[in-house]
ZALOSE-596862 format. One line per field, with one value per residue (C-alpha): chain; x, y, z. Coordinates in Angstrom, 2 decimals, padded with zeros to 5 digits, always signed. Layout:
<nodes>
mol A,...
X X,...
Y Y,...
Z Z,...
</nodes>
This chain:
<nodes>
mol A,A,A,A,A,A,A,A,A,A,A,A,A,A,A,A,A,A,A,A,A,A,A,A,A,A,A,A,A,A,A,A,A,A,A,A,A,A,A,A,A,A,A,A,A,A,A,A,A,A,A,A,A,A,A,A,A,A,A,A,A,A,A,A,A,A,A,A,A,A,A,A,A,A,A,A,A,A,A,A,A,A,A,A,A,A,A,A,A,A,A,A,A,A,A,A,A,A,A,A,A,A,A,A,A,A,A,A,A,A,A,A,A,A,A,A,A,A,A,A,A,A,A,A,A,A,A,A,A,A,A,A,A,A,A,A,A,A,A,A,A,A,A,A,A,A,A,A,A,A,A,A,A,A,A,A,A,A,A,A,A,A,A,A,A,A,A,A,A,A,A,A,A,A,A,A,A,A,A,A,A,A,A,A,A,A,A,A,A,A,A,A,A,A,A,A,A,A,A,A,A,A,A,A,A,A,A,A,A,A,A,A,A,A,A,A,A,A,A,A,A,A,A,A,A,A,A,A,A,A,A,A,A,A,A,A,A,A,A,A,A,A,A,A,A,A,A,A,A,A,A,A,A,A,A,A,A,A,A,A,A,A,A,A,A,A,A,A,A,A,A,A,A,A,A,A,A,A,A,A,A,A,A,A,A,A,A,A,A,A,A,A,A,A,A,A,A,A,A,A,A,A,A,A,A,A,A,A,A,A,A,A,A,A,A,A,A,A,A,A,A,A,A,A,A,A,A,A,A,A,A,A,A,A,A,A,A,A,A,A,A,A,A,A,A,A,A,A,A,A,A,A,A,A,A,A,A,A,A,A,A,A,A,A,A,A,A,A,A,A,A,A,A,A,A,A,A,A,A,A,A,A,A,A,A,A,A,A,A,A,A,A,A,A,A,A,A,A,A,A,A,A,A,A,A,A,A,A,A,A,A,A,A,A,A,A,A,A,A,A,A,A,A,A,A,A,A,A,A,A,A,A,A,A,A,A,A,A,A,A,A,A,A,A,A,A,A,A,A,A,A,A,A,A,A,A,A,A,A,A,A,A,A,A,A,A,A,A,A,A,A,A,A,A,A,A,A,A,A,A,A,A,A,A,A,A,A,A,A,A,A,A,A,A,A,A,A,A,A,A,A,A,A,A,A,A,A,A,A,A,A,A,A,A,A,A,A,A,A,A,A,A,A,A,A,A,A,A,A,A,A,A,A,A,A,A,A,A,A,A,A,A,A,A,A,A,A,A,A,A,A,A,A,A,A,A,A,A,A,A
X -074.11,-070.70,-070.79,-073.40,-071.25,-067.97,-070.15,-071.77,-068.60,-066.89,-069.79,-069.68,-065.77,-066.71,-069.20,-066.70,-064.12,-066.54,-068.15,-067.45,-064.60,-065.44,-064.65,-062.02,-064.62,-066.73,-063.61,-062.77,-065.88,-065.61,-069.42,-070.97,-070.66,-072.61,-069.48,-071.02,-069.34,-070.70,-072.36,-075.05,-073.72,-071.55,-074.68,-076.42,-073.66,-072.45,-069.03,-066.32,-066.49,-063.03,-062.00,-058.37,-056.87,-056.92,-053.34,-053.33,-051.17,-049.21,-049.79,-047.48,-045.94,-043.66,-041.61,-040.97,-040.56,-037.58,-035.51,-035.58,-034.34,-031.87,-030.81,-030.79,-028.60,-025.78,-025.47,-025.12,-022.68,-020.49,-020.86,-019.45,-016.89,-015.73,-016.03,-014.11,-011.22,-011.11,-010.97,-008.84,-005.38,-002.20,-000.55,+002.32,+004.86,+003.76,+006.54,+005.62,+007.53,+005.14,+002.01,+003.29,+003.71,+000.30,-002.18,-005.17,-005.15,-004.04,-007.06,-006.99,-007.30,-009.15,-009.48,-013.12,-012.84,-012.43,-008.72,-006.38,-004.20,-001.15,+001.95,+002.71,+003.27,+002.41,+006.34,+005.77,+002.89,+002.86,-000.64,+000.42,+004.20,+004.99,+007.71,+009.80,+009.58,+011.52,+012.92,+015.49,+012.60,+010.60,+013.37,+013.31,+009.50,+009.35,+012.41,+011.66,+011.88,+012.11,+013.93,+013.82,+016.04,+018.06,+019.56,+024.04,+025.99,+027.66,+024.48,+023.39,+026.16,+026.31,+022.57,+023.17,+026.37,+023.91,+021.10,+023.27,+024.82,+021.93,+018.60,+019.70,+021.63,+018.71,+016.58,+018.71,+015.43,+018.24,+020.94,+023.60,+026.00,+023.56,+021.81,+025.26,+025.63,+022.67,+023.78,+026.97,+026.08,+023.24,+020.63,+016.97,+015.83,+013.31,+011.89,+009.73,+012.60,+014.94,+013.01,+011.92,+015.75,+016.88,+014.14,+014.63,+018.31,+018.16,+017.03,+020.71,+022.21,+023.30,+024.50,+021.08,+019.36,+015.87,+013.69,+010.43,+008.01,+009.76,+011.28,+014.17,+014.16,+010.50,+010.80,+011.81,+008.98,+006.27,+008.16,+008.09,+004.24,+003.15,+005.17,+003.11,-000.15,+001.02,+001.64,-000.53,+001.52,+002.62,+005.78,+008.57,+010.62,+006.75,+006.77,+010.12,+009.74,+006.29,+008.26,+010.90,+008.10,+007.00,+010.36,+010.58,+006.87,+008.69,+011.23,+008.74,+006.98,+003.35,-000.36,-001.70,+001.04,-001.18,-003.41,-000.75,+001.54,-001.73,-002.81,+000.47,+000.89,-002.46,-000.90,+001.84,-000.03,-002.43,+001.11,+002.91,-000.41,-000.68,+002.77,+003.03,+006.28,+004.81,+005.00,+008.33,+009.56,+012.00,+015.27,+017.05,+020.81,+020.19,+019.63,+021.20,+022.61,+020.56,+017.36,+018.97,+019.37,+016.04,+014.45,+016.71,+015.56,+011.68,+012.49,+014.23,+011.22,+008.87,+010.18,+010.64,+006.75,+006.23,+008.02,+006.38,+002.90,+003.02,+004.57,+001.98,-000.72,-000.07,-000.15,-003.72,-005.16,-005.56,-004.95,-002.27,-002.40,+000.11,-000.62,+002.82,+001.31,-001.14,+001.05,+004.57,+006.43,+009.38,+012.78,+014.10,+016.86,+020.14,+023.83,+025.12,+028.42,+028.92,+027.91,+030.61,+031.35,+027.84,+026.81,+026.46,+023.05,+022.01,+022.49,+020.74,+018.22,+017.83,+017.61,+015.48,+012.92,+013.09,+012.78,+008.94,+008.19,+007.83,+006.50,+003.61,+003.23,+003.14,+000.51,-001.62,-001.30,-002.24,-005.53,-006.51,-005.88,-007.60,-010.47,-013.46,-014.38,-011.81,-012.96,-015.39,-013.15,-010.62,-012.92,-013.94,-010.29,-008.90,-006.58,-003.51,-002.60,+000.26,+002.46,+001.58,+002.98,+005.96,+006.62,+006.88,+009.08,+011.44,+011.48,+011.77,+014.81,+016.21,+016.08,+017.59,+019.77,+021.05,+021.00,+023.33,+025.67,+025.96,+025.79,+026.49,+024.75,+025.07,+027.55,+029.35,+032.52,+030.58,+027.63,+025.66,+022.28,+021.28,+022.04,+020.02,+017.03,+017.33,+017.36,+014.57,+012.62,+013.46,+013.17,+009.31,+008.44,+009.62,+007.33,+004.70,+004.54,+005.31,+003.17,-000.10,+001.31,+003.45,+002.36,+000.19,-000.39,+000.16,+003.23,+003.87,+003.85,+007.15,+009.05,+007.22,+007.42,+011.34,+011.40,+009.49,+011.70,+014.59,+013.37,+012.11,+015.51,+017.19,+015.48,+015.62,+019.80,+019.26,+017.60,+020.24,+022.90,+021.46,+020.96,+024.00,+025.99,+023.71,+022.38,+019.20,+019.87,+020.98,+017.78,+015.73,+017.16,+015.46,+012.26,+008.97,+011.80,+011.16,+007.60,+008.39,+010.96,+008.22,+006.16,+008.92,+009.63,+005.75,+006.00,+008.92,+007.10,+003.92,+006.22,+007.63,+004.43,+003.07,+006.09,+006.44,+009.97,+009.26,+012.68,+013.26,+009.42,+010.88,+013.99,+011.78,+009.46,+011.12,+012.78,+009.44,+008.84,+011.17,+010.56,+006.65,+008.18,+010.17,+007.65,+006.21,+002.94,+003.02,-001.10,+000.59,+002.19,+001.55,+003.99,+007.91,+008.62,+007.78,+010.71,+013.20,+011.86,+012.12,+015.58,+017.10,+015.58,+017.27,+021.23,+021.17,+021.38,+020.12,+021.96,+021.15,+021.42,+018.79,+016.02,+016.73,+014.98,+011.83,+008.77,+006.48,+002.48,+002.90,+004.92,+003.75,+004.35,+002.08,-000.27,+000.40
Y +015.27,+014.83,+014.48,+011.29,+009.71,+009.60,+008.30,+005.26,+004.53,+003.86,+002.20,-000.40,-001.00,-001.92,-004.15,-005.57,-005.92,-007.60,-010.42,-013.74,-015.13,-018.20,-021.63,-023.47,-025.58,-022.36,-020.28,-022.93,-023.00,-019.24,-019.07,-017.00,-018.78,-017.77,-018.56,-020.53,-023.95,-026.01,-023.64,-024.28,-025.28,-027.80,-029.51,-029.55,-031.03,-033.01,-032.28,-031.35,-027.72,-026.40,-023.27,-021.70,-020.99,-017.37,-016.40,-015.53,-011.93,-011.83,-009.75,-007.04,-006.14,-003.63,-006.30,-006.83,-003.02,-003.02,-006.33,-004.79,-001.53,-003.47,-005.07,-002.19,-000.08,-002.86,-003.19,+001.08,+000.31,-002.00,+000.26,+002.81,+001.51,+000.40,+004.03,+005.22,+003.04,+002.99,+007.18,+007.70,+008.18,+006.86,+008.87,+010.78,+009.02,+005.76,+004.32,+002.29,-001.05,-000.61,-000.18,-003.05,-005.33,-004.41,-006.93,-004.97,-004.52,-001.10,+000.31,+002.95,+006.18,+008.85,+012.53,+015.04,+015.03,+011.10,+011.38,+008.96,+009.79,+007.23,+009.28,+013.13,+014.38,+017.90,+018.87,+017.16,+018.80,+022.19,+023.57,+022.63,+023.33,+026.19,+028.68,+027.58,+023.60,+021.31,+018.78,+017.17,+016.30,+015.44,+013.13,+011.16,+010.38,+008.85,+006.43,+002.90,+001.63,-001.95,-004.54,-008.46,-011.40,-011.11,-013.68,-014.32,-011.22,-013.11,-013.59,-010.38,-008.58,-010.14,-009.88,-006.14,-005.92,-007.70,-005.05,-002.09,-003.50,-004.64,-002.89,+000.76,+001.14,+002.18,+002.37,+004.40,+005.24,+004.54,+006.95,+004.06,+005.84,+006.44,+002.81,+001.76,+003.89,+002.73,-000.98,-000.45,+001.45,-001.32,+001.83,+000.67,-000.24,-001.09,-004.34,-004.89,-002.65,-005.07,-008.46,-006.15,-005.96,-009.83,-010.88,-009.21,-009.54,-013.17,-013.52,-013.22,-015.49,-018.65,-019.88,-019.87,-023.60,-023.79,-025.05,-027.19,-024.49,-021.48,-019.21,-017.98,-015.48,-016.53,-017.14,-013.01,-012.20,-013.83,-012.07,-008.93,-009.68,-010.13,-007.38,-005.26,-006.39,-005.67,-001.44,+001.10,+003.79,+004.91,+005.37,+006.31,+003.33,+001.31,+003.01,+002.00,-001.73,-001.87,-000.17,-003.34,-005.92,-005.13,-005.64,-009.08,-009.83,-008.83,-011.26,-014.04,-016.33,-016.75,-015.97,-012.90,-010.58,-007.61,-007.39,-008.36,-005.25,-003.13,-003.80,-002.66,+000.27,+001.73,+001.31,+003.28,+006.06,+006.23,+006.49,+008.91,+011.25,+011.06,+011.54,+014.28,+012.99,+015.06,+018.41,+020.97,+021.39,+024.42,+023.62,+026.75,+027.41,+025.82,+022.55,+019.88,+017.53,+014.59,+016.21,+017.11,+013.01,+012.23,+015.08,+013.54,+009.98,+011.60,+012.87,+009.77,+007.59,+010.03,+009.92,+006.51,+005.77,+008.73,+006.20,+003.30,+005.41,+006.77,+003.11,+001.16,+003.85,+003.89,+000.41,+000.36,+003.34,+005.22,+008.57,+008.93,+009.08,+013.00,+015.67,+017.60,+020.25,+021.24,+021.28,+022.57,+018.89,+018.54,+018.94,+016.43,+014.39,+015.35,+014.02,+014.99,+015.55,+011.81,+010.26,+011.73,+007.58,+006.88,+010.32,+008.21,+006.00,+009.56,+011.23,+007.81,+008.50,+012.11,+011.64,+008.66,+011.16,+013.54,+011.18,+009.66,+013.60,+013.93,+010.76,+011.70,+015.19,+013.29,+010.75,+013.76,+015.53,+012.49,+012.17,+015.92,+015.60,+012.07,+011.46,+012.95,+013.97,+016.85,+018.12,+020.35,+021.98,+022.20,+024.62,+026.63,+027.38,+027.80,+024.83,+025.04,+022.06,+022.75,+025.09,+022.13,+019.92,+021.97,+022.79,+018.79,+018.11,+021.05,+019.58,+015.57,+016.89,+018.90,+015.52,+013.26,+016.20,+015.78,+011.62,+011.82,+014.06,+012.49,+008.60,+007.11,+005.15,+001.42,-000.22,-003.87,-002.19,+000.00,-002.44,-000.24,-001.96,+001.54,+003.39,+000.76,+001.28,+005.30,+004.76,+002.21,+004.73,+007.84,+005.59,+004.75,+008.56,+009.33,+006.91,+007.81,+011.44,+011.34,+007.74,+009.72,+011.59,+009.06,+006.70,+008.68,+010.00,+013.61,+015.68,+016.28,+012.75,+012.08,+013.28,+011.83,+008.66,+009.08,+009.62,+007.05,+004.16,+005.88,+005.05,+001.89,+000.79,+002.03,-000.46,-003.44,-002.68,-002.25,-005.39,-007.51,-005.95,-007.32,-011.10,-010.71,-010.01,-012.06,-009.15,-010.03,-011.24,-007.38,-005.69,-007.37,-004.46,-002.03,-000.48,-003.06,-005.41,-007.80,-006.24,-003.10,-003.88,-006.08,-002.38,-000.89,-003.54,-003.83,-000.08,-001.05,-004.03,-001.38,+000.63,-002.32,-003.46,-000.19,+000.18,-002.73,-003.62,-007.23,-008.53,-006.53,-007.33,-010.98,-010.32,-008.36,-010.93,-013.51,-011.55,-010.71,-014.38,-014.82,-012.28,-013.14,-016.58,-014.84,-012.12,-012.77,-012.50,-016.04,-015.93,-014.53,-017.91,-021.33,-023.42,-023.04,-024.48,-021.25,-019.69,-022.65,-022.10,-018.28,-018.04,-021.10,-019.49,-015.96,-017.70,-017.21,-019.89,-018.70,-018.68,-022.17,-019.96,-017.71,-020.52,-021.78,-018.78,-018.82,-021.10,-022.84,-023.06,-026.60,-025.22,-025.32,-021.68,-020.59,-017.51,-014.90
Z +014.44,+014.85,+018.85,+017.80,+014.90,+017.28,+019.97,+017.51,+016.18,+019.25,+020.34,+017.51,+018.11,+021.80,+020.34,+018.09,+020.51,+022.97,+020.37,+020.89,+019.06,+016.45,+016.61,+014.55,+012.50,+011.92,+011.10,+008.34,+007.04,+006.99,+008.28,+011.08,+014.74,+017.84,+020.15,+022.22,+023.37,+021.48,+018.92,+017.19,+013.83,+015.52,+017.04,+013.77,+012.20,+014.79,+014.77,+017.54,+018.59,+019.56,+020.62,+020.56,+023.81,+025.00,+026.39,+029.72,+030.37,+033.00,+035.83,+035.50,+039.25,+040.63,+041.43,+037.93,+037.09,+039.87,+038.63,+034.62,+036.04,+038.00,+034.76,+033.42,+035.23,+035.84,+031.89,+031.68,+034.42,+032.30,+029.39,+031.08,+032.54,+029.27,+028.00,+030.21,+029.60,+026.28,+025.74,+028.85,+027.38,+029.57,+031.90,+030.13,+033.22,+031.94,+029.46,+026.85,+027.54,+030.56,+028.05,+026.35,+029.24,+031.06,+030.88,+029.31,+025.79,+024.46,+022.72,+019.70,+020.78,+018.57,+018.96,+019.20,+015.10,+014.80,+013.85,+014.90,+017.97,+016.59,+017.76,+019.51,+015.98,+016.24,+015.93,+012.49,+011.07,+009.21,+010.68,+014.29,+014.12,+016.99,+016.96,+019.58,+019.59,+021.50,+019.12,+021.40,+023.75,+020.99,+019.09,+022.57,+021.82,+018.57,+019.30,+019.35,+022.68,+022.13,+021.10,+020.09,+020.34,+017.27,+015.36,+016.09,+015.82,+012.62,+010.81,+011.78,+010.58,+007.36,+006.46,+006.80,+005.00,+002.05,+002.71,+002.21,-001.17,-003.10,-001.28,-000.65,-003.17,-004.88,-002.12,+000.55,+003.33,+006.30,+007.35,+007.23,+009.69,+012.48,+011.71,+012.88,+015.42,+017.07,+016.65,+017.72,+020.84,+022.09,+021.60,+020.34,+017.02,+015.59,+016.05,+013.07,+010.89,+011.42,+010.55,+007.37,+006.63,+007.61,+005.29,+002.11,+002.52,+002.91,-000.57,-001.49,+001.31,-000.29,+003.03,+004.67,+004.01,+002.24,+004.06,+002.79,+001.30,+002.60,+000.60,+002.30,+004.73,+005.97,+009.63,+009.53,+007.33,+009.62,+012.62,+010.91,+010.19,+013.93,+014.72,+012.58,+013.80,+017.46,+016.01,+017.51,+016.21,+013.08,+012.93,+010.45,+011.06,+010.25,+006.97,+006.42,+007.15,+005.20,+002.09,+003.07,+003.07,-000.14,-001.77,+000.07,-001.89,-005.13,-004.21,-003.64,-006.29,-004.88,-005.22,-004.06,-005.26,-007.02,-003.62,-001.54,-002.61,-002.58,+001.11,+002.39,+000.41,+001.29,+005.08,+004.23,+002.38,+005.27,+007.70,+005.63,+005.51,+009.56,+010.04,+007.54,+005.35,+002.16,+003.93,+003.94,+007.62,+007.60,+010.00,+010.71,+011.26,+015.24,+014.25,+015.97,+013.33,+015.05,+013.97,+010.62,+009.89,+011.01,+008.83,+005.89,+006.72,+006.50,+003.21,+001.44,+002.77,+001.37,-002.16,-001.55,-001.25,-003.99,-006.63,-005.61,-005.28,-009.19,-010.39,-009.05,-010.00,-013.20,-013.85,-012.24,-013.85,-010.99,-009.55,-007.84,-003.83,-003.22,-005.44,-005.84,-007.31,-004.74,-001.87,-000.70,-000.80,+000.37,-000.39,-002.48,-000.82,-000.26,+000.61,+004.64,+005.51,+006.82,+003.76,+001.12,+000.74,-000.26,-002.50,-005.22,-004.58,-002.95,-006.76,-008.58,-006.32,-006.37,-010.85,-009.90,-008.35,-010.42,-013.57,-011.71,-010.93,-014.66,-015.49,-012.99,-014.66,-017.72,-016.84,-015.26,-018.95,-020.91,-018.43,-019.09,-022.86,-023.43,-020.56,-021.86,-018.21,-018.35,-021.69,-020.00,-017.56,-020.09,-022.19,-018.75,-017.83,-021.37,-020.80,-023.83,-024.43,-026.85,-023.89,-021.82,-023.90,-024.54,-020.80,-019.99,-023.18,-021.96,-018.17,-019.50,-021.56,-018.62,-016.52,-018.93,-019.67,-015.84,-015.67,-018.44,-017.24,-013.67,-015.26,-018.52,-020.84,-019.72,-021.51,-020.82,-019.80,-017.35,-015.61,-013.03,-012.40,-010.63,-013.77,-015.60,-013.90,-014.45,-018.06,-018.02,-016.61,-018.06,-021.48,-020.54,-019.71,-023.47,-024.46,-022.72,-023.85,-027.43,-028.09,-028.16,-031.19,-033.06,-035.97,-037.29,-041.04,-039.98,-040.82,-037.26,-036.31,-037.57,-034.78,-032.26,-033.63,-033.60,-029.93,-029.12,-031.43,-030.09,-026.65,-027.30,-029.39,-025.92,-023.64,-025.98,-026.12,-021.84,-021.35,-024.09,-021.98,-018.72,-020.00,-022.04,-018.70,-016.34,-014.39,-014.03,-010.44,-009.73,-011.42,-008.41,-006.23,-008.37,-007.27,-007.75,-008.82,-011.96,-012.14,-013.24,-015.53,-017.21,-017.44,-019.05,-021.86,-022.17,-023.64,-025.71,-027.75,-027.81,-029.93,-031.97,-032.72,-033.68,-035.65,-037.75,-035.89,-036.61,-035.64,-032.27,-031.36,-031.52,-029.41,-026.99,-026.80,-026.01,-022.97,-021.94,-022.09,-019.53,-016.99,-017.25,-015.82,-013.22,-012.11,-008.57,-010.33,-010.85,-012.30,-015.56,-016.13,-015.39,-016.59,-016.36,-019.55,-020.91,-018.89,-020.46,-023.82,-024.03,-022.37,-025.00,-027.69,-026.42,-025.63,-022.67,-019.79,-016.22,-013.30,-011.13,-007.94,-009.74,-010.36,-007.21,-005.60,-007.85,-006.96,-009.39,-008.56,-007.17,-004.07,-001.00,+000.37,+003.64,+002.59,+004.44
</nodes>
């Protein structure tokens, strides 16, 4: 039965496939057509019987077959070939001025995992680091080995003699007597390091011209910019320059500043990570003292980017990119014997690092104690909250305990922008952990709500001192510039207004007023009669050679 069903069924689909096909008049008509030409409904209604085309197939030939596998095989021969050059590393003899100058286009190189083959690093990472490494050989590979055409020794000299008294001063990531050194002694630098420091010293350089549209120190920032896209490996002195780049964007009054500031830090969290800046290399008593200043150089940049990374984090609600407490960091910076001139920006910014350490504890605390997410894992691993709480009061007072020993309050006598900026911010971490408890109708609130007017009362007698003294120019040195210090007096007016402080709300205000006007976040404010309004109402009259650096909306600045 079975045999005869398969049988009848494939011998109605033969008939099916073998019936005549229908004509278009019958197929419109959706009635049954004998396929003949004409058919016999066509006759009878004496119409035109048409009939579609049948495609011809082409005769398939082994001719054919041969010239698609000939196709074939020359494309899997260019594919190939371009395989091959793209994971064929150079030869180790071949320098890279010679990489730079060949004419085909250096490619990125990844490993068998997918990781990114930037530099020889393995002397800089802790699970690769062998007993018995070469760093003197190594130290010759990670030197730059170019150069550009510089501006006149004058200008030169001078735009570094600006760098090193405003920028490091509270951002010391160079080892100033080697940086000379190098200079001096016609060895290589860095080319995109050096157009990072031209530019964001020629903010203060009344002697260079503006030019239409261009803020100054431009025509460095775009060289610094191509320079960067022409990188293929991460280096420190990269890190370095992007951490310089974003201070010239702090500098600057245009669009774009938020995502700007963003798109370069994530490059230098992604560097630092490859080139392993977070972890602890151990130096022993052999040393040589040139690997001793580039290990110190690794660890100022590091904390560098770790200030900038829990700043900018906690202004965007994020998590923050190194996790101190998971890993063995590194040492925190420290003063070498050719630097006994200079040990004071090293100690501001050895308390400046600690003072961010606890702000980031802080921050972490407040997320565990306040984001319903944690409440869960809180319960499984018997969290205490209250020896938590204690434990970061003890270490914020031990911190502030050691800024005020080393520095002073600010007074008008004694005007240190750098010690300013320490207060500011160890000022803001008081607020931040005592707010949650303050102003509230509990008998342990009152404390808390001491701490944080104290704090607040602090940064509103700060800030007078600054316009009072017209030191605002100075405070654009200090880490995510103008910004920042907006952050800071944002917490202050929280407390005021929490408070009922109606008359230092005002005063606050009104400053706030004004550095909203001078922020390079120029979306917060429109119009610069708000800037004129809030700094008569204050007393205070800017400096001309201050507004002459800031840009309204209306100017034309290229967007880059």
């Amino acid at each position: 039965m079975e045999v005869n069903k398969r049988r009848s069924s494939i011998a109605s689909s033969e008939s099916k496939r073998k019936s005549p096909k229908a004509c278009i008049p019958c197929r419109k008509r959706k009635v049954k057509c004998d396929g003949n030409s004409p058919c016999d409904r066509c006759l009878k209604t004496d119409c035109e019987c048409k009939f579609d085309k049948i495609p011809v197939k082409k005769e398939v030939t082994a001719e054919s077959h041969k010239a698609k596998l000939k196709r074939l095989k020359e494309r899997l021969d260019e594919l190939s070939t371009i395989i091959d050059h793209t994971t064929t590393p150079p030869s180790a003899s071949l320098s890279l001025s010679n990489q730079l100058n060949s004419s085909q286009k250096v490619k990125l190189w990844v490993t068998e995992t997918g990781q990114g083959c930037y530099i020889p690093d393995n002397h800089l990472r802790i699970d690769r680091l062998p007993s018995g490494s070469n760093w003197e050989r190594m130290m010759e590979e990670i030197e730059p080995k170019h150069n550009i055409n510089e501006p006149p020794p004058i200008i030169r000299q001078h735009l570094l003699n600006i760098y090193f008294q405003y920028i490091d001063t509270l951002l010391p990531i160079l080892h100033k007597p080697s940086f000379y050194h190098q200079l001096n002694n016609h060895e290589p630098v860095s080319s995109i390091l050096l157009n990072a420091i031209y530019c964001v010293s020629s903010r203060w350089d009344m002697n260079t011209p503006i030019r239409d549209g261009e803020p100054r120190g431009w025509c460095y920032y775009e060289a610094a910019v191509k320079l960067l896209d022409q990188e293929y490996e991460p280096q420190l002195s990269t890190v370095q320059a992007l951490l310089l780049l974003l201070k010239y964007n702090e500098h600057v009054r245009r669009r774009g500043f938020l995502w700007r500031t963003s798109y370069y830090f994530q490059m230098i969290v992604r560097m630092c990570k490859d080139l392993g800046l977070q972890r602890k290399i151990v130096v022993t008593s052999s040393t040589s003292p040139k690997i001793l200043i580039e290990l110190e150089k690794r660890k100022r940049t590091f904390w560098a980017v770790y200030c900038y990374d829990v700043m900018m984090s906690i202004e965007n609600g994020v998590p923050f990119h190194f996790n101190l407490d998971k890993e063995s960091h590194v040492d925190d910076p420290q003063v070498l014997m050719d630097e006994v001139n200079d040990q004071e920006k090293i100690i501001h910014f050895i308390l400046l690092t600690k003072i961010i350490r606890c702000q980031a504890q802080i921050t972490q605390f407040l997320h565990q104690k306040l984001d319903s997410q944690w409440a869960v894992k809180n319960m499984l691993t018997n969290w205490k909250e209250e020896e938590t709480f204690e434990a970061l009061t003890n270490h914020l007072k031990e911190s502030i305990g050691i800024l005020t020993s080393y520095t002073s309050f600010p007074e008008e006598n004694d005007m240190s922008y750098a010690a300013c900026f320490l207060y500011l911010a160890s000022c803001f971490a008081t607020i931040s952990l005592h707010r949650p408890f303050a102003f509230q109708n509990t008998p342990t609130s009152s404390p808390h709500t001491g701490h944080c007017a104290e704090a607040a009362f602090n940064i509103r007698r700060i800030m007078g001192l600054v316009f009072r003294c017209e030191a605002l120019e100075d405070m654009y040195c200090s880490i995510r510039g103008i910004h920042q210090i907006m952050h800071y007096v944002s917490a202050a007016i929280t407390v005021f207004k929490e408070g009922g402080y109606e008359s230092e709300l005002r005063d606050l205000m009104q400053i706030a007023l004004y550095l909203s006007s001078t922020s390079p976040v120029i979306e917060m404010n429109n119009k610069i009669s708000t800037m004129q309004q809030s700094s008569t109402s204050f007393g205070f009259q800017p400096n001309p050679t201050l507004l002459s650096l800031l840009y309204t909306d209306d100017d034309p600045i290229p967007n880059i």
